[in-house]
MITINU-781538 format. One record per atom (N, C-alpha, C): z, y, x. Coordinates in steps of 0.1 Angstrom, whole numbers, padded with zeros to 4 digits, always signed. Layout:
N
ZYX ...
END
This chain:
246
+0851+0026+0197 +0847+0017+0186 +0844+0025+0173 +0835+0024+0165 +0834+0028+0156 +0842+0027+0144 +0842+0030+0130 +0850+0031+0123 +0851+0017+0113 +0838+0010+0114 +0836-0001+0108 +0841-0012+0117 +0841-0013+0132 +0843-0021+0138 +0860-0018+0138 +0868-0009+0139 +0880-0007+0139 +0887-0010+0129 +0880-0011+0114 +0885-0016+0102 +0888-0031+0103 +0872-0032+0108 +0871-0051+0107 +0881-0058+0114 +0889-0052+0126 +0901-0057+0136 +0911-0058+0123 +0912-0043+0119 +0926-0042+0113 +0927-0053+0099 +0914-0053+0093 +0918-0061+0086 +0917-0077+0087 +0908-0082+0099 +0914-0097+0107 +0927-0100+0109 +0936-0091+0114 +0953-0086+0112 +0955-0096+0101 +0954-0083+0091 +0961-0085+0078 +0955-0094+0071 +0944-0100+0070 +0939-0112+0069 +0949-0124+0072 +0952-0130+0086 +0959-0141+0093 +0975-0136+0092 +0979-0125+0088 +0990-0125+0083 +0994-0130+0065 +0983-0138+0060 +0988-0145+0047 +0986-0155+0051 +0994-0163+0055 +0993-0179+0058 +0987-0191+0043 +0992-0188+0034 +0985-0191+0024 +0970-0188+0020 +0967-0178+0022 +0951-0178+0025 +0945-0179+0033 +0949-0180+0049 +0942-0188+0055 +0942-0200+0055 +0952-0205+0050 +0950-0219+0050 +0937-0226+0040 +0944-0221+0029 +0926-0228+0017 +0912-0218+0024 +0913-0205+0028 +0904-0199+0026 +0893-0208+0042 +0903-0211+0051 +0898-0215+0068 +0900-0227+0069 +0913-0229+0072 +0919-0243+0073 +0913-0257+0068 +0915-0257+0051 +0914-0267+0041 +0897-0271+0042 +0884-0268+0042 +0876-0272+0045 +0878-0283+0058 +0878-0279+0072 +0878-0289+0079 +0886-0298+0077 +0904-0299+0071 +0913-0304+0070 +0909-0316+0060 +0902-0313+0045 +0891-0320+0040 +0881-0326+0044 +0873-0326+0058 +0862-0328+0060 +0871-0347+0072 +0883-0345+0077 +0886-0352+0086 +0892-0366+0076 +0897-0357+0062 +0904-0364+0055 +0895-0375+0047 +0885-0372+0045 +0872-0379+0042 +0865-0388+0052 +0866-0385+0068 +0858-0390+0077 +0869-0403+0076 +0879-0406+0075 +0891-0413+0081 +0888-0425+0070 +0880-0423+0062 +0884-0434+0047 +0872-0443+0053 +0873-0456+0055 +0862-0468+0064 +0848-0468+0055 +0850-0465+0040 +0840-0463+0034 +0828-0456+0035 +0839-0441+0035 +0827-0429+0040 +0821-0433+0052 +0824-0446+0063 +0816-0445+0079 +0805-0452+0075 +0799-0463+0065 +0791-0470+0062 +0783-0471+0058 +0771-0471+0064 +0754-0471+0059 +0756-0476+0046 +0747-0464+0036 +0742-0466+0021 +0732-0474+0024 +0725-0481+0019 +0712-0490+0018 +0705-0473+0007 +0710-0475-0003 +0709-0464-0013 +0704-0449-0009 +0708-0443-0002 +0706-0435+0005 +0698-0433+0025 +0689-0443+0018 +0683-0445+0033 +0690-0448+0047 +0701-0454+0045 +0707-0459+0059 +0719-0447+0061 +0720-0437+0054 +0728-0426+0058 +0744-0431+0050 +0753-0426+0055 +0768-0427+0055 +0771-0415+0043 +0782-0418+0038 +0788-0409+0027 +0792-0393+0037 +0798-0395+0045 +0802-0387+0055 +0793-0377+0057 +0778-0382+0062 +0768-0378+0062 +0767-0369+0050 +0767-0373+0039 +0759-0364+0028 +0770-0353+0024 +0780-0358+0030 +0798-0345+0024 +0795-0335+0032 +0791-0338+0047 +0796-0325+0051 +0791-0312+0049 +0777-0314+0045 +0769-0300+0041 +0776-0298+0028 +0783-0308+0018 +0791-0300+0008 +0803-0294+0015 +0810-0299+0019 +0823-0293+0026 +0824-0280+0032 +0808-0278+0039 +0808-0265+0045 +0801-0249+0034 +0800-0259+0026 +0794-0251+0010 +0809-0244+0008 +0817-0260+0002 +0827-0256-0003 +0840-0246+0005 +0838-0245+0022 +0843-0234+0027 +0843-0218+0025 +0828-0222+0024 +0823-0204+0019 +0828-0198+0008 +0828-0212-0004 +0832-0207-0016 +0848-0208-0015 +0852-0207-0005 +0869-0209-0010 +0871-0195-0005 +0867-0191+0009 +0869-0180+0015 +0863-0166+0006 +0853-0170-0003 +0847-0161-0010 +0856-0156-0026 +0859-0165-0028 +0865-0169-0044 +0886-0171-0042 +0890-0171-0024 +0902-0171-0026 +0910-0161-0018 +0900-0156-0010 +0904-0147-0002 +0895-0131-0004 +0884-0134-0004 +0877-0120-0003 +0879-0111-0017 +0878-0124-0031 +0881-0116-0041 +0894-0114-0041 +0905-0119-0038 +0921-0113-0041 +0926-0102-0036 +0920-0104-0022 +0921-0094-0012 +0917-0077-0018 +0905-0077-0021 +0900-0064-0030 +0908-0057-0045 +0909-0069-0048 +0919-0068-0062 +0934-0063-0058 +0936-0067-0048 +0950-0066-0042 +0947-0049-0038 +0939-0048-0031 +0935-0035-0025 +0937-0020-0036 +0933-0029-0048 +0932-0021-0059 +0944-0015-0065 +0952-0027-0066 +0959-0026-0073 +0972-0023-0068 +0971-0017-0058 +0981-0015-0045 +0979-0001-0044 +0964+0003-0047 +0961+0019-0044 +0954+0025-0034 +0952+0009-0026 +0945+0014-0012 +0934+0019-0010 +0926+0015-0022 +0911+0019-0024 +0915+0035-0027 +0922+0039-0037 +0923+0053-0043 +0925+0061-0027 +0938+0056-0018 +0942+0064-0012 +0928+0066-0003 +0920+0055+0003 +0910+0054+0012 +0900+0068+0008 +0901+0072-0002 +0886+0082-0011 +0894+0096-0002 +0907+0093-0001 +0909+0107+0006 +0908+0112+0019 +0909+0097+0024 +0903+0099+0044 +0892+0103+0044 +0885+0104+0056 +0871+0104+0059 +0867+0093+0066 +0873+0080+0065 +0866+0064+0062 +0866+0063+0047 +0849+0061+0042 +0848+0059+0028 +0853+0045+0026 +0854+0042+0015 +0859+0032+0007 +0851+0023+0009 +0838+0027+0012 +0822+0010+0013 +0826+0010+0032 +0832+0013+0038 +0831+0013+0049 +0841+0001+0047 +0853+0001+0041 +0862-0014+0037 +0857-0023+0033 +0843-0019+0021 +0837-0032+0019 +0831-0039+0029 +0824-0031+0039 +0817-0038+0049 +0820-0044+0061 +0837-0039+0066 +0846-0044+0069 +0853-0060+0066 +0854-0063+0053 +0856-0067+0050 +0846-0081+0049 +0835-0072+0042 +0824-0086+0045 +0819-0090+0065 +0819-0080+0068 +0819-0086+0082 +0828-0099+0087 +0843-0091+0084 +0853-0105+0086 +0850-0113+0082 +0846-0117+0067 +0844-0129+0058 +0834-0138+0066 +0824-0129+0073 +0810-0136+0076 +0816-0145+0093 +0823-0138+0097 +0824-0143+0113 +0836-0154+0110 +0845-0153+0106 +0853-0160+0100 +0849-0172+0091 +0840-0173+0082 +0830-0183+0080 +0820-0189+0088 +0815-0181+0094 +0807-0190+0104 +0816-0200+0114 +0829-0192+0120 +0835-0203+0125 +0842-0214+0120 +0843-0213+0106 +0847-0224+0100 +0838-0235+0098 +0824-0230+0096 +0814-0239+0096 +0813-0244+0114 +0815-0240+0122 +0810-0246+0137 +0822-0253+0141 +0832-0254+0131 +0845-0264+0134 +0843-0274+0128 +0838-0271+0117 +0834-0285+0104 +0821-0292+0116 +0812-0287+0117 +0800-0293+0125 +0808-0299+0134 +0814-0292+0142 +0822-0300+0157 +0826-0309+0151 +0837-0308+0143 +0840-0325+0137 +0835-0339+0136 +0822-0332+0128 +0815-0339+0122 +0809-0350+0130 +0804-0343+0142 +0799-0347+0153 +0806-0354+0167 +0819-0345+0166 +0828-0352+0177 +0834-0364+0171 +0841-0364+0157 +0851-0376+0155 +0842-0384+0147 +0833-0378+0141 +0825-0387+0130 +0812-0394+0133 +0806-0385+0144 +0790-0390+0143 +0780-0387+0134 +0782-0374+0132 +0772-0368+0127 +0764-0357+0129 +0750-0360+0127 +0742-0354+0138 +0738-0343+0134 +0734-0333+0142 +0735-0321+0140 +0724-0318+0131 +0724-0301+0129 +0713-0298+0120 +0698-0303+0132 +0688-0305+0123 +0673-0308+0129 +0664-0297+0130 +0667-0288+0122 +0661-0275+0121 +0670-0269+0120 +0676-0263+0131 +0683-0253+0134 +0682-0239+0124 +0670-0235+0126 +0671-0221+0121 +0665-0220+0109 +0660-0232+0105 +0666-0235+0084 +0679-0234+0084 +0686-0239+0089 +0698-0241+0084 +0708-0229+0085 +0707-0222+0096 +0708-0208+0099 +0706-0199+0087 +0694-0200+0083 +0693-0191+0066 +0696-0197+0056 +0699-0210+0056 +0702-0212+0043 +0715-0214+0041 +0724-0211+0052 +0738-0208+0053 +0739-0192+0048 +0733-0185+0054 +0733-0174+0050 +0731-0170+0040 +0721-0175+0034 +0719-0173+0019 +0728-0180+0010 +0736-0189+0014 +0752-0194+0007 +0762-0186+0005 +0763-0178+0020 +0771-0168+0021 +0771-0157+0014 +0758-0153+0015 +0756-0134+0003 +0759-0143-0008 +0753-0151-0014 +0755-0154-0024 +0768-0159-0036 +0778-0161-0023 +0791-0166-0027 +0795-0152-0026 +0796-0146-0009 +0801-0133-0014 +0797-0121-0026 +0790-0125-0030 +0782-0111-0042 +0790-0117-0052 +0789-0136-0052 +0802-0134-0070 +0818-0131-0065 +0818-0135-0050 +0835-0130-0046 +0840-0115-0049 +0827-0105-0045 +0829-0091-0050 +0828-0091-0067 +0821-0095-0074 +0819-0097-0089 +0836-0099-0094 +0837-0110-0090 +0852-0113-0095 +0862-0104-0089 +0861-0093-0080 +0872-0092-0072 +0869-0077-0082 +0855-0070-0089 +0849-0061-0094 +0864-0063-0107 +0858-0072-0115 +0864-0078-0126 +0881-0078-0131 +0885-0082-0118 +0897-0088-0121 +0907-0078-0123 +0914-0075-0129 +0928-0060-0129 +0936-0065-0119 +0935-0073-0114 +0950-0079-0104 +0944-0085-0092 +0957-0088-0085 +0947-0098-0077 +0959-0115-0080 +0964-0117-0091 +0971-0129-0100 +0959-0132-0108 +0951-0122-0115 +0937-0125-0121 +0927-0125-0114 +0925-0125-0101 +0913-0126-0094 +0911-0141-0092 +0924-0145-0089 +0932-0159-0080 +0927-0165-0095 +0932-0164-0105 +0926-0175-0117 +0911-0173-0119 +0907-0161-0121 +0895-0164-0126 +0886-0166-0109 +0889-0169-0097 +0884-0175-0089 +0883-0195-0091 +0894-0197-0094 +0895-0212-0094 +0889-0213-0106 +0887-0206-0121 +0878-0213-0125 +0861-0210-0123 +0863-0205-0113 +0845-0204-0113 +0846-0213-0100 +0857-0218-0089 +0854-0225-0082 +0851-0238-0084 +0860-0245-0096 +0858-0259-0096 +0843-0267-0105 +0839-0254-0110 +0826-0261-0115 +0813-0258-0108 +0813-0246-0099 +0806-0243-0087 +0804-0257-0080 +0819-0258-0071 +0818-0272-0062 +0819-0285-0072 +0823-0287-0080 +0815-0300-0090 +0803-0301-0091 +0794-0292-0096 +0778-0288-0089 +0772-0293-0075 +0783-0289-0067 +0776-0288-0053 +0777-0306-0046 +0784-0312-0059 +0784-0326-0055 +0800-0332-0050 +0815-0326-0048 +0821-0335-0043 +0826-0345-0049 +0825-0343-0066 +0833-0354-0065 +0824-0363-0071 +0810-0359-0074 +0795-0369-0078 +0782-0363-0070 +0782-0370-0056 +0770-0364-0052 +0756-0366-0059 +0751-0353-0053 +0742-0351-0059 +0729-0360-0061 +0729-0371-0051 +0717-0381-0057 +0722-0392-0063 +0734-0391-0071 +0742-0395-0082 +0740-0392-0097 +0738-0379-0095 +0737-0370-0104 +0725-0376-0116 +0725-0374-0127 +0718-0376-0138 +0706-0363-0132 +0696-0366-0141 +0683-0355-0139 +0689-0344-0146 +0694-0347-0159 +0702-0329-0164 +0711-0327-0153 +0723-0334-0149 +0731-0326-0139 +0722-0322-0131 +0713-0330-0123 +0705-0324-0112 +0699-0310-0113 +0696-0312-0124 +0686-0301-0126 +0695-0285-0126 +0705-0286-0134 +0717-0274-0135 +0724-0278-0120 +0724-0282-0118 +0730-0280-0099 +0719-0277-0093 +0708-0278-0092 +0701-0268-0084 +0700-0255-0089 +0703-0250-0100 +0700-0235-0103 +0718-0228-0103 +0725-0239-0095 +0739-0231-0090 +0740-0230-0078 +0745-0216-0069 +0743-0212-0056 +0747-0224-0051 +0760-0234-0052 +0763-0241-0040 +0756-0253-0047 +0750-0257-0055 +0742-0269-0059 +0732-0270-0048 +0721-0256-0048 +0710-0248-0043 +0715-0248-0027 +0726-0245-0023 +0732-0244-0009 +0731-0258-0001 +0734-0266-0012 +0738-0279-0005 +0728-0288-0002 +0716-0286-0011 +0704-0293-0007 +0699-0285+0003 +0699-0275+0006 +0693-0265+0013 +0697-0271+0028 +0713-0273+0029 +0718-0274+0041 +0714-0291+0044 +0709-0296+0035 +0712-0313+0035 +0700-0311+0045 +0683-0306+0039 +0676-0305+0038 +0670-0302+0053 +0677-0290+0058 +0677-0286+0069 +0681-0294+0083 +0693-0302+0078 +0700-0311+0086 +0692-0320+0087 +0681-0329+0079 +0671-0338+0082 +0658-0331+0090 +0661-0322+0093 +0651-0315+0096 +0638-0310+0093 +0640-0306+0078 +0629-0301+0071 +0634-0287+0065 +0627-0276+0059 +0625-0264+0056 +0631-0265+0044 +0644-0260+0037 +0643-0260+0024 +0636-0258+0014 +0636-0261+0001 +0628-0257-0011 +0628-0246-0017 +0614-0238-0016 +0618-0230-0021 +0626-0228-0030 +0626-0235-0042 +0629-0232-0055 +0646-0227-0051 +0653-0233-0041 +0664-0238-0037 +0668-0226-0028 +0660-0217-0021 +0660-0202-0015 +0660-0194-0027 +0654-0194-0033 +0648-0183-0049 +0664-0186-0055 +0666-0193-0059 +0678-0196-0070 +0688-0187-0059 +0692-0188-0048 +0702-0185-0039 +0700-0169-0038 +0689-0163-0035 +0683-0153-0035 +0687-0146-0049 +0687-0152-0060 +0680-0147-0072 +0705-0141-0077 +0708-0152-0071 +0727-0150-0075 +0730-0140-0066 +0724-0139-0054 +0728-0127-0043 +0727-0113-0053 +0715-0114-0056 +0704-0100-0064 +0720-0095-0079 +0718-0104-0086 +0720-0105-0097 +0738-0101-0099 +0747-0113-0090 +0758-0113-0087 +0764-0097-0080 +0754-0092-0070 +0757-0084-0063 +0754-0071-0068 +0744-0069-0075 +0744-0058-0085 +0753-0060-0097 +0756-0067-0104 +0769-0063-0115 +0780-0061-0105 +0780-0067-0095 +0792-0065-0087 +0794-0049-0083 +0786-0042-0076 +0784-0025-0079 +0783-0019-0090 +0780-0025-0095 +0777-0015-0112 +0792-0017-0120 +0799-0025-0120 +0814-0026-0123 +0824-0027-0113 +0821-0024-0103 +0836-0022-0094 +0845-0008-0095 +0856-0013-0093 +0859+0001-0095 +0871+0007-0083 +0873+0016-0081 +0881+0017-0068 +0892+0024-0067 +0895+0024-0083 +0913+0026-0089 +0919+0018-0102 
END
């Protein structure tokens, strides 16, 4: 095995040995997604929304808001923790570099998110009735483009933070107005034209039409790729340019 695949084991390990962060970072998306299917409301054709169910329109937020939990509760603490522990310092003296942990790291995040998204789908579909994506391989990128993009601010804050007690705060407050954006607790064809308009130029605003969009089986918007694209770029460069690895 190589040295990046050997990392990414060791730290799946140490990952599933914080019960508390798997739980919000894995767990709480689907656990959220069933706890919403269960309410007789969410099962019932909107006239309003063309015959579609509340349920319907949640779950591409729900699987938004997995990425950003995993990104914003786990991947940044984790790093900050790393930091602040010395493990980064000590790593500069092996001959595994220190970006060999970051990619480690992002690998886990990525396979470990995707399975939380094909749990949420399974759900959705086995207990709920809801039908799969229509365009598959829209949806395939524009998950993806959720993902860099959550993970570049996950590294940004995890860049930022001195701790990982300050990662964990300044993650929840960039989580709750992220996913207030992304529609859960005012979906988005609720939304005022100003809110609309500022939720599409936020990654999971941008994610969620993306994923809606794909699920009816149409190509997302560009504008809605570019904005996701444009937080990957932007997020992920200050994220290098101020990390630091002591």
């Amino acid at each position: 095995m190589s040295a990046l695949s050997r990392l990414t084991v060791t730290e799946t390990r140490l990952f599933l040995r914080e019960p508390i962060v798997v739980f919000f970072a894995v767990a709480f998306a689907p656990i959220l997604l069933i706890v919403l299917g269960l309410i007789p409301s969410m099962r019932e054709p909107v006239p309003e929304l063309g015959g579609l169910r509340m349920i319907d329109i949640y779950l591409p937020i729900v699987v938004s808001m997995g990425i950003a939990l995993f990104s914003l509760s786990g991947l940044s603490q984790l790093f900050a923790s790393y930091r602040e522990k010395g493990v980064l310092r000590r790593l500069r003296t092996t001959p595994v570099r220190p970006v060999v942990l970051i990619g480690a790291q992002l690998l886990m995040a990525t396979i470990m998110s995707v399975l939380t998204m094909l749990v949420i789908l399974a759900i959705g579909r086995l207990a709920f009735d809801v039908r799969l994506p229509g365009q598959l391989t829209a949806y395939l990128i524009a998950y993806l483009l959720v993902a860099l993009a959550m993970f570049a601010i996950g590294l940004l804050v995890a860049a930022l933070a001195p701790s990982s007690k300050s990662a964990s705060a300044i993650g929840s407050l960039v989580f709750f107005p992220l996913i207030f954006f992304a529609g859960l607790w005012l979906p988005r064809d609720a939304m005022s034209g100003t809110l609309r308009t500022i939720s599409d130029l936020t990654p999971l605003g941008a994610g969620v039409q993306s994923l809606q969009d794909a699920t009816a089986g149409q190509w997302p918007q560009p504008l809605h790729l570019a904005v996701l694209l444009a937080w990957t770029v932007v997020a992920g460069g200050l994220a290098a340019r101020y990390f630091r690895w002591e």
